[in-house]
C-alpha distance (Angstrom), angle and dihedral (degrees) to the residues before:
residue distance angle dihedral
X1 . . .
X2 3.76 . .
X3 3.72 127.2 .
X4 3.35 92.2 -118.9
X5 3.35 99.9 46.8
X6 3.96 96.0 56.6
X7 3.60 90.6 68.6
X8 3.84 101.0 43.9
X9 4.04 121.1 144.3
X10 4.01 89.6 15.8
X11 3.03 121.7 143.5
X12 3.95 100.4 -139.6
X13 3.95 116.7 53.0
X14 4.20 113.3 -103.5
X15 3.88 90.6 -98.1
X16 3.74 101.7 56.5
X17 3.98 80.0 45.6
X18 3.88 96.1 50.1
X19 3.87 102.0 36.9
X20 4.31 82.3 50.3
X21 3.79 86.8 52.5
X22 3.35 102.0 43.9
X23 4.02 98.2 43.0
X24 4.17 76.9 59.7
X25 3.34 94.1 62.4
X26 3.84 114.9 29.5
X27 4.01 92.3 46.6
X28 4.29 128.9 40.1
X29 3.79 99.0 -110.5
X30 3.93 131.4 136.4
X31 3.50 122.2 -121.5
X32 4.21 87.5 -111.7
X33 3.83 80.4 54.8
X34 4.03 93.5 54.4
X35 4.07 89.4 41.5
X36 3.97 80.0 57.1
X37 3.74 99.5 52.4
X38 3.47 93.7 43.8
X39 4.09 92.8 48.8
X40 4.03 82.1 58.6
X41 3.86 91.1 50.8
X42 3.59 93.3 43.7
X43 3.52 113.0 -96.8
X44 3.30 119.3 118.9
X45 3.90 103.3 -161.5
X46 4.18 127.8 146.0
X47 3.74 110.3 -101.6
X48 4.48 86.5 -130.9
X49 4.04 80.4 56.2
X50 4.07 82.3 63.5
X51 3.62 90.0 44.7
X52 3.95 92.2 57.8
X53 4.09 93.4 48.7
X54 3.84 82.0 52.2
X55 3.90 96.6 52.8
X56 3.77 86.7 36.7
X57 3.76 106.7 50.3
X58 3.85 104.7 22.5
X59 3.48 111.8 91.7
């Protein structure tokens, strides 16, 4: 499946949901911490929307 395709009829673009999921995994922050970091970037996202995109696109 194309990259593209994964992340069809989100509402965030496939960055903002890849850099979220991969800050989860490569350093020890919460999800609350993640909602935080993106708040200061400019997203304003829920931290159990991060959790989905983690049970969703970590195999």
């Amino acid at each position: 499946m194309r990259l593209d395709q994964c992340f069809k009829g989100r509402q965030f673009t496939a960055e903002v949901i890849l850099w979220a999921v991969r800050w989860y995994l490569i350093f020890p922050v919460s999800y609350r911490d993640l909602e935080l970091m993106l708040a200061d970037r400019g997203v304003e996202i829920a931290h159990t929307t991060i959790f989905r995109w983690t049970q969703t696109y970590v195999p």
